[in-house]
LUMMIFI-805831 format. One record per residue (C-alpha): residue number from 1; residue in three letters; x, y, z. Coordinates in pm, whole numbers, plus 50000, padded with zeros to 5 digits. Example, Ala and Ser with C-alpha at 12.3 -4.5 7.8 and 13.67 -1.06 7.14 Angstrom:
<atoms>
1 / Ala / 51230 / 49550 / 50780
2 / Ser / 51367 / 49894 / 50714
</atoms>
This chain:
<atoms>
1 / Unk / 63572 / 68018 / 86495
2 / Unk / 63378 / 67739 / 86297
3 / Unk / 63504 / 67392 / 86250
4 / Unk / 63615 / 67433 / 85922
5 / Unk / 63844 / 67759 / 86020
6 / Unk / 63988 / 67522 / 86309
7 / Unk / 64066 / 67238 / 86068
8 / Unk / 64233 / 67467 / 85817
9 / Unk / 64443 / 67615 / 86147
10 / Unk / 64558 / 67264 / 86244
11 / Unk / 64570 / 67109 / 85901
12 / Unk / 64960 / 67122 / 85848
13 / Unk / 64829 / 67084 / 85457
14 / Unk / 64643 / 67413 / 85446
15 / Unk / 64843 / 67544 / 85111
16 / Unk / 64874 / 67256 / 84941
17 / Unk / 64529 / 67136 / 84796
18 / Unk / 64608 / 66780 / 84731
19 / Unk / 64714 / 66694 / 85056
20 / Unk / 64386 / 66845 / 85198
21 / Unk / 64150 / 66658 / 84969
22 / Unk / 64306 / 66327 / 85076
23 / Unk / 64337 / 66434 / 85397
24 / Unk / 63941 / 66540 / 85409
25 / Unk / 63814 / 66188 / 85273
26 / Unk / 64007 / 66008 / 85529
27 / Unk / 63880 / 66184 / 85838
28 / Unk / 63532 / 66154 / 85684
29 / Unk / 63574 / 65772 / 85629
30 / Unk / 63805 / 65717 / 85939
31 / Unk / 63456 / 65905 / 86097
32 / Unk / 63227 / 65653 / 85954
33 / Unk / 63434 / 65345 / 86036
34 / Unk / 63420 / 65438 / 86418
35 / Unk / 63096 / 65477 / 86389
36 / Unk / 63002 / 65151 / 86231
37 / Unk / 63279 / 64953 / 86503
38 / Unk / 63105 / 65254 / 86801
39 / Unk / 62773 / 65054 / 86716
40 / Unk / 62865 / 64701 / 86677
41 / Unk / 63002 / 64724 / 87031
42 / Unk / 62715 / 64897 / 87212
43 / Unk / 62516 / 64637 / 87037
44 / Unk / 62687 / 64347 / 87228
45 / Unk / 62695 / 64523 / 87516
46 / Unk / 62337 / 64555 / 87542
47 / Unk / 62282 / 64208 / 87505
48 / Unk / 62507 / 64171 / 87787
49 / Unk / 62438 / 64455 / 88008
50 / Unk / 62046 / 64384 / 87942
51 / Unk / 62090 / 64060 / 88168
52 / Unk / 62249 / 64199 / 88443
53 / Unk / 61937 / 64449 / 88435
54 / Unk / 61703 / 64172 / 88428
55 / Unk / 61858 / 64013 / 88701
56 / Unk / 61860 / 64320 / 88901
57 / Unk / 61561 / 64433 / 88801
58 / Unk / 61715 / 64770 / 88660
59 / Unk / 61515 / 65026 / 88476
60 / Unk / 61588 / 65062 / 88044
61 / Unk / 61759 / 65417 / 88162
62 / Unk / 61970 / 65253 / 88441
63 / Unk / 62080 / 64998 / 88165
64 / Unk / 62135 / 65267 / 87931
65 / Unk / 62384 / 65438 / 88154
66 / Unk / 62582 / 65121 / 88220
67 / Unk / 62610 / 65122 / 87838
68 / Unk / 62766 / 65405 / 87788
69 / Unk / 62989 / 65365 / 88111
70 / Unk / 63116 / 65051 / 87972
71 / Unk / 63137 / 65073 / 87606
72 / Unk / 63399 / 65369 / 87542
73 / Unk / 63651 / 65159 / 87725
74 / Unk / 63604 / 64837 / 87430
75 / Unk / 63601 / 65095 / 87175
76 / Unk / 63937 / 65263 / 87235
77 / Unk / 64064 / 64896 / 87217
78 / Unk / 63949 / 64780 / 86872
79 / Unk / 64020 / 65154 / 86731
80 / Unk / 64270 / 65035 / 86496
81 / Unk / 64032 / 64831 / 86303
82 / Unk / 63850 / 65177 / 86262
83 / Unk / 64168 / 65315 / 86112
84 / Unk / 64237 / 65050 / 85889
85 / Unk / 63889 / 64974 / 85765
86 / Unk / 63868 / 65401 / 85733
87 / Unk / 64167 / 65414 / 85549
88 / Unk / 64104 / 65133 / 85305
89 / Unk / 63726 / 65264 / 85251
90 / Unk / 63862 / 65645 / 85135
91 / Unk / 64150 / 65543 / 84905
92 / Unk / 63898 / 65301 / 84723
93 / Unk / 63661 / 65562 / 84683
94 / Unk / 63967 / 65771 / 84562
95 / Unk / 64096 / 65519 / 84312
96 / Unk / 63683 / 65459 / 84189
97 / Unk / 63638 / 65796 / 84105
98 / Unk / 63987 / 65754 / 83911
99 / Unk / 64122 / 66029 / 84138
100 / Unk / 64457 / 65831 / 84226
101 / Unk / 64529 / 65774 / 83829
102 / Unk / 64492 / 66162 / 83780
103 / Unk / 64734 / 66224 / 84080
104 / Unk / 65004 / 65950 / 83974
105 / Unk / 64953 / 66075 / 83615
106 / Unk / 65061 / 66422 / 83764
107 / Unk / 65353 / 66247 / 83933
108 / Unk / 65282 / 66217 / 84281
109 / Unk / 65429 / 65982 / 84487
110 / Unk / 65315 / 65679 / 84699
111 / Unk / 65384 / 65868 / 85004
112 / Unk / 65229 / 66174 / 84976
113 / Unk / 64870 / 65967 / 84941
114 / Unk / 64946 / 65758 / 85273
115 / Unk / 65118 / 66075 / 85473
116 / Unk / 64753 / 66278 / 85555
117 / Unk / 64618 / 65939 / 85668
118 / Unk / 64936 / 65874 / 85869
119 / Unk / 64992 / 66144 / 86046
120 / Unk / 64599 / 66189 / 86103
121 / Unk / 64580 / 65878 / 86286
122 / Unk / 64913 / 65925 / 86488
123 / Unk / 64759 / 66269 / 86556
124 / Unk / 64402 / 66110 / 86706
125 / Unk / 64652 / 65891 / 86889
126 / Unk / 64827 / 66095 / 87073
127 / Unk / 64433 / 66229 / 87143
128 / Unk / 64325 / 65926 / 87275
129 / Unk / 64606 / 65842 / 87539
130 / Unk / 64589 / 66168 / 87647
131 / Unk / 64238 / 66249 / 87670
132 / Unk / 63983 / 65947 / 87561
133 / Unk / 64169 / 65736 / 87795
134 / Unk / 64132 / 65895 / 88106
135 / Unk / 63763 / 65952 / 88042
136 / Unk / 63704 / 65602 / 87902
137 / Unk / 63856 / 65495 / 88231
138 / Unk / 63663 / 65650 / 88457
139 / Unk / 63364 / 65560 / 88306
140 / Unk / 63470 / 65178 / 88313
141 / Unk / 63555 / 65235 / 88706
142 / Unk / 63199 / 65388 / 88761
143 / Unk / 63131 / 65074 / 88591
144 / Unk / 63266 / 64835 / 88805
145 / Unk / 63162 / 65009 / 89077
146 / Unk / 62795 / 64982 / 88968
147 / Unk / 62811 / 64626 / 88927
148 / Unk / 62982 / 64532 / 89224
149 / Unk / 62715 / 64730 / 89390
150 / Unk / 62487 / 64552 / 89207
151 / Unk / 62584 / 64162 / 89286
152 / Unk / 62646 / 64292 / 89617
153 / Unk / 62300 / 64350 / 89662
154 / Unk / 62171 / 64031 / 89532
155 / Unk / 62019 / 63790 / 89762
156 / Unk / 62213 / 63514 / 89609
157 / Unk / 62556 / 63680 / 89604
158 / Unk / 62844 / 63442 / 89704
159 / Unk / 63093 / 63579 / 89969
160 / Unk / 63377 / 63795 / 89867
161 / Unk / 63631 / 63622 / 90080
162 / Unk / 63691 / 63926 / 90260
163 / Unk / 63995 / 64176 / 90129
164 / Unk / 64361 / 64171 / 90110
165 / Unk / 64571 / 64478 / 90091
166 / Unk / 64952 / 64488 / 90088
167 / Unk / 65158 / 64842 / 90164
168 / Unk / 65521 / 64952 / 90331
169 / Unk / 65874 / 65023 / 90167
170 / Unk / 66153 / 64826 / 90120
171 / Unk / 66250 / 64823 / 90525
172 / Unk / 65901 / 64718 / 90682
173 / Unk / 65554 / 64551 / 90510
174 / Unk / 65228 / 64587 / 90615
175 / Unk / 64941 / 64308 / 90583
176 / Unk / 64577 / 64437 / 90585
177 / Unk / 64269 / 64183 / 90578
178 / Unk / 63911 / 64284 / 90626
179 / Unk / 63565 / 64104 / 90616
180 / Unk / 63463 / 64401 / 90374
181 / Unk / 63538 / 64675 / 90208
182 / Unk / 63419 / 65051 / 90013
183 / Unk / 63635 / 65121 / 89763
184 / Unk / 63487 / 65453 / 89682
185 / Unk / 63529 / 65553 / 90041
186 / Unk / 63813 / 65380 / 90129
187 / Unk / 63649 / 65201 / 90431
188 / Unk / 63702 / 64858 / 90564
189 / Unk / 63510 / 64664 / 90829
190 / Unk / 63636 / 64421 / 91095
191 / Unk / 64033 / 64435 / 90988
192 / Unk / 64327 / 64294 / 91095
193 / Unk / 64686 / 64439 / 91006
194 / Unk / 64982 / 64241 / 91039
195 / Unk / 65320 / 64429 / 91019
196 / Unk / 65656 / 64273 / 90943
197 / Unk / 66019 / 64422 / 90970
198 / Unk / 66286 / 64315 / 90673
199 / Unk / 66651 / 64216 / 90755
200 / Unk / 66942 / 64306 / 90525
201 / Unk / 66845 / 64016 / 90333
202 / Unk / 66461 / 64080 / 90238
203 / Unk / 66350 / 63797 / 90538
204 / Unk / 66001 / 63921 / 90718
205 / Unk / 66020 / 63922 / 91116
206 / Unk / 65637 / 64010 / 91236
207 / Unk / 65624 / 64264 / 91495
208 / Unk / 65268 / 64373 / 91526
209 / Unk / 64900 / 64260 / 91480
210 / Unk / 64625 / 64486 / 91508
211 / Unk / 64250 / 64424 / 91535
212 / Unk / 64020 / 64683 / 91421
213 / Unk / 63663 / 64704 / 91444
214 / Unk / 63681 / 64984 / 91142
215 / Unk / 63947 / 65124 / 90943
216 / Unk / 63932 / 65477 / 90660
217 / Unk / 64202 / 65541 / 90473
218 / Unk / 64263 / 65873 / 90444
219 / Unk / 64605 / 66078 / 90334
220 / Unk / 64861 / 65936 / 90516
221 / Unk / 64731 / 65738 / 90739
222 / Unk / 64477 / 65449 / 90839
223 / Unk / 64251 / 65586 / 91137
224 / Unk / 64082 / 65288 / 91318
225 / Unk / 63807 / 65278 / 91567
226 / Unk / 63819 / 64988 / 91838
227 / Unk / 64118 / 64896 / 91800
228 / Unk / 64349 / 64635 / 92013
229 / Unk / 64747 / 64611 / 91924
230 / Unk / 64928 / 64289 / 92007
231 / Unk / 65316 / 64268 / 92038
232 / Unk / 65518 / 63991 / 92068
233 / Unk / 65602 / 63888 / 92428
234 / Unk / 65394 / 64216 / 92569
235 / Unk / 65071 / 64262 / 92692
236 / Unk / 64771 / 64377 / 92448
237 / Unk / 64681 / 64747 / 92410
238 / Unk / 64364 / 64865 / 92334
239 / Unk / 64247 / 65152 / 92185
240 / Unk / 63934 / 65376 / 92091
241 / Unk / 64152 / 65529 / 91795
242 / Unk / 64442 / 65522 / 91662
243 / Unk / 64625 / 65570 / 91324
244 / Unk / 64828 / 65398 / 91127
245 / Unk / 65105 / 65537 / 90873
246 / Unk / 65011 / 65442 / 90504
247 / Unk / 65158 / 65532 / 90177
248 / Unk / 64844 / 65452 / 90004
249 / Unk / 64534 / 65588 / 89937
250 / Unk / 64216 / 65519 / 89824
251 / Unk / 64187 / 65421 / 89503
252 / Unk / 64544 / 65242 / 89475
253 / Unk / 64448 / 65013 / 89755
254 / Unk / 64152 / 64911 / 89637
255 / Unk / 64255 / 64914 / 89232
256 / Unk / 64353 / 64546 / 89239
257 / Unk / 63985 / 64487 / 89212
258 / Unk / 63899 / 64666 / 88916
259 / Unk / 64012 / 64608 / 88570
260 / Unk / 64314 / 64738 / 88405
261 / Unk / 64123 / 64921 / 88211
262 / Unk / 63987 / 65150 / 88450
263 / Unk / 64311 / 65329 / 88550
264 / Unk / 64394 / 65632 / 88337
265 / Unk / 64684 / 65707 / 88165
266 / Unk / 64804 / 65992 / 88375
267 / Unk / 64764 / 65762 / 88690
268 / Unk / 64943 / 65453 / 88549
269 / Unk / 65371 / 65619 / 88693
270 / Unk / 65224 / 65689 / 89030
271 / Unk / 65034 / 65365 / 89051
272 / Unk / 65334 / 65179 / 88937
273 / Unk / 65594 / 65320 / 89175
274 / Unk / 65299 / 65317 / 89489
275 / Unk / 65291 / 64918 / 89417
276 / Unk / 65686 / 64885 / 89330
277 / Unk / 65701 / 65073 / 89697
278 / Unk / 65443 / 64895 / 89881
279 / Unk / 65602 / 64515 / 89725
280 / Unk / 65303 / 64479 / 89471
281 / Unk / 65292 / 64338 / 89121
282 / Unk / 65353 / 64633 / 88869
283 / Unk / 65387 / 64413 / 88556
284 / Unk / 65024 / 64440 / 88455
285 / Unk / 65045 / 64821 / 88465
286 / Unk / 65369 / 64870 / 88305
287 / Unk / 65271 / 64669 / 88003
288 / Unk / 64942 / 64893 / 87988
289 / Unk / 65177 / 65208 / 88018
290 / Unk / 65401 / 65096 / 87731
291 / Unk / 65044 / 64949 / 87518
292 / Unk / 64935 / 65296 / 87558
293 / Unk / 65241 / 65530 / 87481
294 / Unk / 65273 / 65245 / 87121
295 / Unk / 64931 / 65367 / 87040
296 / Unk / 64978 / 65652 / 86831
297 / Unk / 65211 / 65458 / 86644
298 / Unk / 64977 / 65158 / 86644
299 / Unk / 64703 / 65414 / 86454
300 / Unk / 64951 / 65544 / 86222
301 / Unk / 65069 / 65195 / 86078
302 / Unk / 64687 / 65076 / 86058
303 / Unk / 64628 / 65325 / 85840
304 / Unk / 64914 / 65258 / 85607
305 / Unk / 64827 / 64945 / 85614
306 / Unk / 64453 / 65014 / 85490
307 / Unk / 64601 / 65263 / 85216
308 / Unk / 64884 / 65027 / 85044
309 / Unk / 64615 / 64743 / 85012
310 / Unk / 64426 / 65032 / 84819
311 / Unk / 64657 / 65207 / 84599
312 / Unk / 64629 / 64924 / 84297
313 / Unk / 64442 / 65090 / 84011
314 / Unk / 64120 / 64944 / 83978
315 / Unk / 64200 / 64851 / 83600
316 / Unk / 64427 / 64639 / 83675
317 / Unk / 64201 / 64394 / 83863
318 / Unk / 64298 / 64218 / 84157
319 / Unk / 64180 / 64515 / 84409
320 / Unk / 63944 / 64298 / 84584
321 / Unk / 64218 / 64044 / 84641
322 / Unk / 64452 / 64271 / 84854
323 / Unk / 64191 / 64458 / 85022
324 / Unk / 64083 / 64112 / 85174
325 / Unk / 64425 / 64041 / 85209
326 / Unk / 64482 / 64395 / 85396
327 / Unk / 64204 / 64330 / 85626
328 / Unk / 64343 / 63954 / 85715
329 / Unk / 64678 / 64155 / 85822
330 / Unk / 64525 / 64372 / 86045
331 / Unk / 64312 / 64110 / 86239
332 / Unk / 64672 / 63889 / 86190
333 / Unk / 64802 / 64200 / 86394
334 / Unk / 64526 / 64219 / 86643
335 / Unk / 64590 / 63859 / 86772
336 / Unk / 64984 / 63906 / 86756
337 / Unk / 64933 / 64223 / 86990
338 / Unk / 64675 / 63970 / 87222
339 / Unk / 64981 / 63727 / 87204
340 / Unk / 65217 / 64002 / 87304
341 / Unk / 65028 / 64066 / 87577
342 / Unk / 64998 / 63766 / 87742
343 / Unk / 65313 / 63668 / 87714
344 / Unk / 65424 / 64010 / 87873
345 / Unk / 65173 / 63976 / 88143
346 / Unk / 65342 / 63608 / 88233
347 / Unk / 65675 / 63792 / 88252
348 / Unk / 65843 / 63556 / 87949
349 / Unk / 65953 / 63879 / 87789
350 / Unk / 65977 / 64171 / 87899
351 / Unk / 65685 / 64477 / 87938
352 / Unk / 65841 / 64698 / 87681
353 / Unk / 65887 / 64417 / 87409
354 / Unk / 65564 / 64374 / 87468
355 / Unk / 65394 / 64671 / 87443
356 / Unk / 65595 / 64818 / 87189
357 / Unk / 65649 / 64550 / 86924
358 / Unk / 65319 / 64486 / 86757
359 / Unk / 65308 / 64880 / 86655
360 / Unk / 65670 / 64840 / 86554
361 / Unk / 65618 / 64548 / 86351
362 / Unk / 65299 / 64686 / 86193
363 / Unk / 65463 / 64977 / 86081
364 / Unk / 65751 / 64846 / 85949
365 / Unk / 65544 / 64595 / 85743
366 / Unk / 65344 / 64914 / 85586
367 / Unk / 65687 / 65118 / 85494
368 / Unk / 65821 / 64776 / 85374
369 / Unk / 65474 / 64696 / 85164
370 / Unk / 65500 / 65073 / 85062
371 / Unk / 65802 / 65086 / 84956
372 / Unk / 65746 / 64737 / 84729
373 / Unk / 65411 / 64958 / 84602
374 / Unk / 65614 / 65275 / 84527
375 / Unk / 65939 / 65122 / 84386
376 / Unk / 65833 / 64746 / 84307
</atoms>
């Protein structure tokens, strides 16, 4: 099956000609728009990435691979701009080649223009949580793995501080520290765990310390070599092994020191109910959760937004005007969805305000704007 059988399969336009014109220029300019944004970023990031390989004295190839382990994760986030600059770039072509005076001559409405560019974008999406996500996200983690390698390596690298891990349930809580750590493994050297009962009323009583020369987290369990257990008012106990129950495993213990952006979207519920169980922040995840599951919606309403500031007829002047103005709007709603986020991430308002009302309000500024367009 070629490409062009599987886009008339999908294209919910396939009988109606119109629809599929519009809905051909937009993917081809929505195409070009990512592409232009795709290399703007991996620009900057070889600028930035280029120093790190200085420093490190990494080969061009080495640095290339960082690139593309690093980039796909900025360029889901400024994919909205691709859909609005996309969207405003194939109605203008539509309206210079006097296309959308033939089509409102015929009758058509407002909404039938914006609808293939709509429900295109919602459609790429739902693509992109789904799919892009997770594999922009494990890129990013290979990422930060690299790089912590990397400054780990340096002769001049500063001292972690060791690592802190928290885990338990609602009944008893479990302290971990260690000198150092493998995330990829799941391996900690010279650690110390410190395990506290709760009362009824949520107070910690400590019960147990115990010093490890080793500990690898595996499912389950901790399994530590060396290891000497001190109890309050008994003598110590020591041990060659022994293993310790855990509800965690490797990559949710050590996630706190990776970026947000590294943790896919199908991971993101089991993440956030391991830390709700083990007493951990979950604020930071559940306002990427609710950013992600907006962003279909967040596509669709960049796109309107692109194709209202379009839809004046070019002899009428004034296009240039509200495609500036179109383009203001959408960086306006960039920084209010920045704003959003901080504030969610402070815990002033709540996670799901947060994520879900800059899509909200973008869209219902297109259908308003729309709607002024259509009807005046």
């Amino acid at each position: 099956m070629t490409w062009l059988n599987a886009f008339s399969y999908l294209n919910p336009w396939r009988h109606s000609r119109i629809e599929t014109y519009i809905l051909q220029a937009c993917i081809a300019m929505f195409a070009s728009a990512l592409a232009v944004v795709s290399s703007l970023i991996l620009l900057m990031d070889y600028i930035g990435v280029s120093k790190l390989g200085a420093e490190a004295d990494l080969s061009g190839v080495d640095v290339l691979l960082l690139i593309l382990q690093k980039s796909p994760s900025l360029i889901l986030v400024l994919l909205p701009f691709a859909f609005l600059f996309g969207s405003i770039f194939a109605f203008i072509g539509l309206n210079r080649r006097s296309e959308l005076i033939a089509m409102r001559a015929a009758g058509m409405s407002a909404w039938r223009f914006v609808t293939p560019a709509a429900v295109t974008a919602f459609a790429f999406g739902v693509l992109t949580i789904t799919a892009l996500n997770p594999i922009a996200s494990r890129l990013q983690e290979n990422y930060d793995r690299r790089v912590l390698a990397i400054q780990k390596a340096a002769p001049d690298a500063p001292d972690a501080g060791g690592v802190y891990i928290r885990q338990g349930g609602s009944r008893k809580q479990t302290i971990v520290r260690a000198d150092a750590g493998s995330p990829a493994e799941g391996r900690l050297q010279k650690a110390t765990f410190w395990t506290y009962e709760l009362d009824a009323r949520g107070v910690p009583a400590f019960t147990s310390r115990v010093d490890a020369d080793s500990a690898v987290l595996t499912p389950g369990f901790w399994q530590l070599r060396n290891a000497r257990e001190t109890k309050p008012g008994e003598q110590p106990l020591y041990y060659e092994r022994l293993s310790i129950p855990s509800n965690l495993d490797a990559q949710a213990a050590f996630r706190r020191r990776a970026s947000t952006q590294s943790v896919p979207f199908w991971e993101l519920p089991v993440l956030i109910q391991r830390n709700a169980t083990a007493g951990l922040p979950t604020t930071v995840y559940r306002l990427k959760l609710h950013q992600l599951l907006s962003t279909p919606l967040m596509f669709a309403a960049m796109a309107m937004l692109g194709a209202v500031f379009s839809l004046r007829l070019m002899r009428l002047g004034g296009l240039t005007a509200l495609v500036v103005s179109g383009v203001s709007l959408g960086f306006m709603i960039f920084f209010v969805n920045q704003l959003f986020s901080s504030l969610g991430m402070a815990d002033l308002i709540p996670v799901e305000l947060a994520g879900w009302s800059p899509a909200v309000l973008a869209m219902l500024g297109a259908m308003t704007l729309l709607v002024y367009t259509e009807d005046g």
